[in-house]
N, C-alpha and C positions, 0 to 999 in steps of 0.2 A: 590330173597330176599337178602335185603344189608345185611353183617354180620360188618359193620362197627358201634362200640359203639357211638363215641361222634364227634360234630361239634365243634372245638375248640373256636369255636366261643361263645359257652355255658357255662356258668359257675355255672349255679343254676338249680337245680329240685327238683321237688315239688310230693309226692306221695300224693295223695288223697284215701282213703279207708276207706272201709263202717267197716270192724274188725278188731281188733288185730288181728295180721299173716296173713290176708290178704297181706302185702307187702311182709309176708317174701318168702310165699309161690308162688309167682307170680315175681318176680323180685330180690330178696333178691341176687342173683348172681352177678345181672347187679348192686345195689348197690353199693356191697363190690367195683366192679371196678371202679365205678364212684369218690367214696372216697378217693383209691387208686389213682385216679390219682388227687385229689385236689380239685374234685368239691366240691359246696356247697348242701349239700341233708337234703331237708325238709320233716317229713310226718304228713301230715294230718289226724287224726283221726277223725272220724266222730262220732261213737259212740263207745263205752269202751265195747263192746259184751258183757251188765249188762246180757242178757238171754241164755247165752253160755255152759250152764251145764244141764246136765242131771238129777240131785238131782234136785225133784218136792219141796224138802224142804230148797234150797238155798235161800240167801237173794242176791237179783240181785247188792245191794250198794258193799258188799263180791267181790261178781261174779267181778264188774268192776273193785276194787281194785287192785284183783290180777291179771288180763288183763292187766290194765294198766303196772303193776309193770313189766311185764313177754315182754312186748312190750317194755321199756324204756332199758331193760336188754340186747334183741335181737336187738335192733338198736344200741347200745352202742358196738356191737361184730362186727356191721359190718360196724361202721363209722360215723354215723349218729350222727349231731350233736345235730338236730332240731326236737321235737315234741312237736306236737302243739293236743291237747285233745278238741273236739268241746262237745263232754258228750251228743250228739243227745241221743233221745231213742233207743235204741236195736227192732230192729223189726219195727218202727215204722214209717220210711223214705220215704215222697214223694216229689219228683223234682219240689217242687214248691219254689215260689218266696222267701218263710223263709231260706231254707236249699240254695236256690242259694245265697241269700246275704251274709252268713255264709261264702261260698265257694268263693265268690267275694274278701269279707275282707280279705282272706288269700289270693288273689293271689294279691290284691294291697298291700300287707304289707312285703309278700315274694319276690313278681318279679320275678317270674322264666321264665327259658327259654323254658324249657320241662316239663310240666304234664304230670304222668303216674299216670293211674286210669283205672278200671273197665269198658271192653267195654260193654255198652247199649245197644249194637243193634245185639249184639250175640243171633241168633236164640236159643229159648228155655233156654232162660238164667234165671233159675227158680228163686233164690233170689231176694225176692223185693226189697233189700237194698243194693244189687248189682247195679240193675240196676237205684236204685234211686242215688245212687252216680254219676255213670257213668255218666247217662244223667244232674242231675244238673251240673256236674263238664264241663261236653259240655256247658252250655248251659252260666256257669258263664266265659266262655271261651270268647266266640264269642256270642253277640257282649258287653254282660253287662263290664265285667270287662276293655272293651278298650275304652270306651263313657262315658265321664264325666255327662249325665243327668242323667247315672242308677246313684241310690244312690248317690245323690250328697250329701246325708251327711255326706261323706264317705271322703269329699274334707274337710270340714271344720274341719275333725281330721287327716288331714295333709296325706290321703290315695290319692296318686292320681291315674289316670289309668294307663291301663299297656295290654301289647298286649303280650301277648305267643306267643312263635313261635313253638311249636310243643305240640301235642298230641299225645303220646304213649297208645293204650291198650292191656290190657294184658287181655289173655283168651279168643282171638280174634279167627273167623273162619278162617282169611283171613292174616294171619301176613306175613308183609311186612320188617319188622326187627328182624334179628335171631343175638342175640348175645350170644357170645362164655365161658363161663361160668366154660369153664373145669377145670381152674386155680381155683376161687373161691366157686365151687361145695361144697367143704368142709364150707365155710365158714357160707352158707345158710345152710347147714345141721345145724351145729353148734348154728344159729341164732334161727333156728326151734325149735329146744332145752331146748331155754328157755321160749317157751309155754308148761308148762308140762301140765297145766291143758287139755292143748286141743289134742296135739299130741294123744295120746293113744298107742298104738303097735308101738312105732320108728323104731325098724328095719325093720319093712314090711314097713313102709312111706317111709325110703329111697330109699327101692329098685324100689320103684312105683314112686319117685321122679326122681332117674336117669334112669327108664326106660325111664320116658316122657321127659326127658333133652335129651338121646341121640335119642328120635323121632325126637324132633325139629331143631336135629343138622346133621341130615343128610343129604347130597347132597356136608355138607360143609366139610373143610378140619380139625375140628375142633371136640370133641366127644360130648358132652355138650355144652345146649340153654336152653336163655329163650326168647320167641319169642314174639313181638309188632306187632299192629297194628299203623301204625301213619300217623296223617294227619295234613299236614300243614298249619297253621296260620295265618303269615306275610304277605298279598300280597299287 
């Protein structure tokens, strides 16, 4: 498995995710470095996690606000310039042609080089809005978003196509890219943080955090990972 982070050849990525702290919690590491070194990092929300609380008597409009708020906070600590709020329903997510055009308009409007998103085809992968991300963010990949007849109305407000050259996923069985995180370990800790609503017992997350950090860093020379699946695009 490569432990190499970036193709300098890349200058933009794009996180697509189904919840708040879905990024932070899955990549938030590889962010911080990505920023650190000057890239451009977009995240895609899909939906504002309106049904993310335990309170049978919360108002889900509440619920999103302060997700939102608690997300814009966490990316703000670790570089990110760009969020982008799609306000899908919570719970409600399928990979069909609505949620892929959604996901299309941002990757004609963003132009990245690397999408990191939620893999889809992870055995057992029990959230349906997991895996409705994943697979529509595939599917808005290849070939919709590089073929000017998807959505050609999409041309006439000045979107035009655009071809990714890499898919990253994370939560993968099979990852193919471990990178080295031990430097901004802290900084995901920190980003995680400011989901208070959702953390719960912090100090048991972290240590269950950098357990699974130093699983996926082993073999390497390196103590801390977060580890991708990717497959490439360009050909």
């Amino acid at each position: 498995m490569s432990p190499t982070l970036m193709n300098d050849e890349f200058s933009t990525y794009m996180l697509v995710v189904a919840h708040p702290d879905d990024s932070e919690f899955s990549s938030a590491g590889t962010v911080a470095r990505l920023t650190d070194a000057g890239k451009s990092v977009v995240v895609i929300q899909v939906t504002s996690g309106d049904r993310g609380s335990p309170d049978r008597d919360a108002d889900p409009a509440r619920v999103a606000a302060i997700r939102e708020a608690e997300l814009l906070e966490a990316t703000h600590r670790l570089g990110v310039e760009e969020v982008v709020f799609l306000r899908c329903p919570d719970g409600e997510l399928m990979p069909d042609l609505g949620l892929r055009e959604k996901i299309v308009r941002m990757i004609r409007t963003w132009r990245p080089d690397v999408i990191i998103t939620h893999d889809p085809f992870r055995p057992y992968a029990l959230h349906p809005d997991h895996r409705a991300v994943g697979l529509a963010t595939t599917d808005a990949v290849y070939p919709t978003a590089r073929d000017p007849l998807y959505f050609p109305e999409h041309l006439h407000e000045g979107l035009e196509p655009h071809k990714t050259a890499e898919i990253w996923y994370f939560g993968s069985e099979t990852p193919d890219k471990v990178v080295d995180i031990t430097n901004t370990f802290g900084r995901k800790i920190d980003a995680l943080k400011a989901h208070a609503s959702q953390v719960g017992d912090f100090e048991g997350l972290e240590e269950r955090l950098r357990e699974r950090s130093q699983e996926l860093a082993q073999g390497h020379d390196f103590k801390l990972a977060e580890a991708f699946k990717v497959v490439q695009m360009r050909r």
